[in-house]
MDAnalysis code that builds the backbone (N, CA, C; Angstrom):
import MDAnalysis as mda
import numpy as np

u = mda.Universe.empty(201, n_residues=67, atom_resindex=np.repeat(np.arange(67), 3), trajectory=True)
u.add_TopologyAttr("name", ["N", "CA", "C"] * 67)
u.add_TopologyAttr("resid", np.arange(1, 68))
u.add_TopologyAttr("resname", ["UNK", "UNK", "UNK", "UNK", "UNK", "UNK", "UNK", "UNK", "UNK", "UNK", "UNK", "UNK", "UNK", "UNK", "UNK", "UNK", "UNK", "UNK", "UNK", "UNK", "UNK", "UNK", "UNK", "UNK", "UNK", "UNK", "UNK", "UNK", "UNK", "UNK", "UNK", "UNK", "UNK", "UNK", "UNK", "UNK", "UNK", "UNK", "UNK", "UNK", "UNK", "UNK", "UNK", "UNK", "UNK", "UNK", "UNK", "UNK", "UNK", "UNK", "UNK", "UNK", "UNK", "UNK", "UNK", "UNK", "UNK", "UNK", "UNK", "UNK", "UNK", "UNK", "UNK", "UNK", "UNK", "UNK", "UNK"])
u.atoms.positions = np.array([
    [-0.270, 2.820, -10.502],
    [-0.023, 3.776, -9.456],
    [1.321, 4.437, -9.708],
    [1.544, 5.713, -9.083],
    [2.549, 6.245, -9.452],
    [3.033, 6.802, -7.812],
    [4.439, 7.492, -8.023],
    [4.673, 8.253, -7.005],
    [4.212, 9.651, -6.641],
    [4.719, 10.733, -5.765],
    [4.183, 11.901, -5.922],
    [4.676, 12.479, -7.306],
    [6.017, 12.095, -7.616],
    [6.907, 13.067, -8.769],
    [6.242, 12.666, -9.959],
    [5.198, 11.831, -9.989],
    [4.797, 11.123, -11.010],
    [5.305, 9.684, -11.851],
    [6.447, 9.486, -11.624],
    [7.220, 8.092, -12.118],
    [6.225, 6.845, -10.984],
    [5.852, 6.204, -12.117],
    [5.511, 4.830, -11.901],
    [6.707, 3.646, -10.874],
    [6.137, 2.504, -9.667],
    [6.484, 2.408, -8.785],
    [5.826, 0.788, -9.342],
    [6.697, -0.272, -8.630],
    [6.448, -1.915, -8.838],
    [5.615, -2.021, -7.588],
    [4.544, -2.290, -7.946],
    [4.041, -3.001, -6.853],
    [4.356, -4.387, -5.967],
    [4.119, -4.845, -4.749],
    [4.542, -5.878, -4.512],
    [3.516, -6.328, -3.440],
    [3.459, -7.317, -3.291],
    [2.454, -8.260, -2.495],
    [3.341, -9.322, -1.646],
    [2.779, -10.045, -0.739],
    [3.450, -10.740, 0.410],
    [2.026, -10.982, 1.026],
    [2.179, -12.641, 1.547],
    [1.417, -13.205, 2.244],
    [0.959, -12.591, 3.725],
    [2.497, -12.183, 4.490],
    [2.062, -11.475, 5.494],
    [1.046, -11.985, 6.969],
    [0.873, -11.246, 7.668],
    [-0.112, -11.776, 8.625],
    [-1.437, -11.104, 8.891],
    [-2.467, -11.900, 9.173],
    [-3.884, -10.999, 9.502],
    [-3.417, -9.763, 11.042],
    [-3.020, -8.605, 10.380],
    [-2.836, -8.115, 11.746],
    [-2.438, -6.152, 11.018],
    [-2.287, -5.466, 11.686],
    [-2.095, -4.261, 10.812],
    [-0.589, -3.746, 10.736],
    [0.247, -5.257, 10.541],
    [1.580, -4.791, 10.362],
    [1.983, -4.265, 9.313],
    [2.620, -3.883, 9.014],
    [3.998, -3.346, 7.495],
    [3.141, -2.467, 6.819],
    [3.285, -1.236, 8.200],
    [3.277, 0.414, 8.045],
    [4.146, 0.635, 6.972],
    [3.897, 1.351, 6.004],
    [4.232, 1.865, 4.887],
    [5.720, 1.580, 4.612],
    [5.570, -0.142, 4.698],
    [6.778, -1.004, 4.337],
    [7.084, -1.086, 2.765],
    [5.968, -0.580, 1.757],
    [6.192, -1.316, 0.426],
    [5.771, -2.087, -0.622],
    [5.034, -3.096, 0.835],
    [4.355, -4.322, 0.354],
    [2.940, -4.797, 0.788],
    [1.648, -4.836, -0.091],
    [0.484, -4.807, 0.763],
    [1.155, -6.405, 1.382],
    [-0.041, -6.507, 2.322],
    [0.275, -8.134, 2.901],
    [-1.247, -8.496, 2.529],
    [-1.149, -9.681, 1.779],
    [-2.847, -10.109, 1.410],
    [-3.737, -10.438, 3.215],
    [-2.688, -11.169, 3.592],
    [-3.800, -11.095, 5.285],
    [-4.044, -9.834, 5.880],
    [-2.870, -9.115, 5.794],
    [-3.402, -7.806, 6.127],
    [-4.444, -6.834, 5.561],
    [-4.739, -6.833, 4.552],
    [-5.853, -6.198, 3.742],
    [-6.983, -7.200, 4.104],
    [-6.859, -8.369, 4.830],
    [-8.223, -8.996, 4.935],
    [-8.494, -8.302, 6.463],
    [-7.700, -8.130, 7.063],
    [-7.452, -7.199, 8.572],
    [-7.816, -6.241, 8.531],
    [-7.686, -5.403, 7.880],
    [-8.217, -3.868, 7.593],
    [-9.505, -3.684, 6.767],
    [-10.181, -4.899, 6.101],
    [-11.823, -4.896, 5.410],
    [-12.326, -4.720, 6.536],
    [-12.068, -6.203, 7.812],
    [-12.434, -6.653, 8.341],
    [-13.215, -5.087, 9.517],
    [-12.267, -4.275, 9.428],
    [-12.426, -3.282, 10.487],
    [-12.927, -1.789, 9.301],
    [-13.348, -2.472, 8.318],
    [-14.324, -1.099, 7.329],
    [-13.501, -0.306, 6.514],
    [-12.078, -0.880, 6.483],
    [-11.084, 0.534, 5.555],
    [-10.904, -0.043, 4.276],
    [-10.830, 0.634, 3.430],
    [-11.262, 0.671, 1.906],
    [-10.076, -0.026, 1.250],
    [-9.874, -0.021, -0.081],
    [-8.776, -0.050, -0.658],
    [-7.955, 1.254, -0.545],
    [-8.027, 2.337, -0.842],
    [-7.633, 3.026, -0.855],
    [-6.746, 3.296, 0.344],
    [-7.455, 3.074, 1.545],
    [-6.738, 3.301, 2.769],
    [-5.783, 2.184, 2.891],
    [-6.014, 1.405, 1.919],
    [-4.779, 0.061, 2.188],
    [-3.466, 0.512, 1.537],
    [-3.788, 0.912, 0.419],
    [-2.408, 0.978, -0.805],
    [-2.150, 2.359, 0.251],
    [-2.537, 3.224, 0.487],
    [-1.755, 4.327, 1.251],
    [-1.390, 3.773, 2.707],
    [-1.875, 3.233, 2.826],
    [-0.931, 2.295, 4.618],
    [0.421, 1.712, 4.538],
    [0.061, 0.862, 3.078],
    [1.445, 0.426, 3.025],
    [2.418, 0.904, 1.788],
    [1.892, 1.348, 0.807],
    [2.923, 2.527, 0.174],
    [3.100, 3.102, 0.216],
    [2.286, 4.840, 1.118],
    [3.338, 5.768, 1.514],
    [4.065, 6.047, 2.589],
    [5.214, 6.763, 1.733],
    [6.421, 6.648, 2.443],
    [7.229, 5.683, 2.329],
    [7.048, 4.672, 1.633],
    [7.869, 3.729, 1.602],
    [9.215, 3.595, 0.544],
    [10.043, 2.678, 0.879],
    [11.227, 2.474, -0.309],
    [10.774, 2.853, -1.787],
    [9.782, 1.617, -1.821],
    [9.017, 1.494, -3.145],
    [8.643, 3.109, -3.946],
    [8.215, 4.219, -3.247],
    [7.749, 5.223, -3.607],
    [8.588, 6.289, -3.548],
    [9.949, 5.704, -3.227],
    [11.024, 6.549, -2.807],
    [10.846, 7.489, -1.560],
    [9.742, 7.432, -0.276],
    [9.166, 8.171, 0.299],
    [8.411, 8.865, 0.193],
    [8.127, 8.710, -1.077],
    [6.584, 9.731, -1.397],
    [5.114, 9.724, -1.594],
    [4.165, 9.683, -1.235],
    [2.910, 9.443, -1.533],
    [2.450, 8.515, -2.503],
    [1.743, 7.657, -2.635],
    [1.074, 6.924, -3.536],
    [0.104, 7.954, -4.284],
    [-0.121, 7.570, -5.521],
    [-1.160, 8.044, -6.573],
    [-1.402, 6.950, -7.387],
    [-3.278, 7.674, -7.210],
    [-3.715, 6.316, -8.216],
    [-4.143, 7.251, -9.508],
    [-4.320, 6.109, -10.727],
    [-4.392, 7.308, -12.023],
    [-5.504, 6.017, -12.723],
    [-5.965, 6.454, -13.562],
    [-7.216, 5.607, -14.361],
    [-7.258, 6.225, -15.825],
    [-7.019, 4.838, -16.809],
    [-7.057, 5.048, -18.040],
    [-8.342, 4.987, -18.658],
])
């Protein structure tokens, strides 16, 4: 994944809680992505919940890219 400017971004993970906290904190939370299946939202809607806007992305949009 990259940012909007295009420079590549560290992903990070955290245990977290089953609940739809850490708004575009940075870090998926693995309970939280079981929180958000649970209610029909994709991957996609996950990595953009909690990476954009965040530190991690410098504030900018997530992008996904495929080799």
């Amino acid at each position: 994944m990259d940012r909007a400017d295009g420079k590549l971004f560290e992903t990070q993970y955290i245990q977290g809680s089953e609940s739809a906290g850490g708004y575009h904190g940075g870090k998926i939370w693995q309970l939280g992505t079981k929180y958000w299946a649970e209610q029909g939202k994709d991957y996609t809607f996950m990595v953009h919940y909690y990476y954009d806007y965040s530190p991690n992305t410098a504030n900018q949009l997530a992008h996904f890219f495929y080799y």
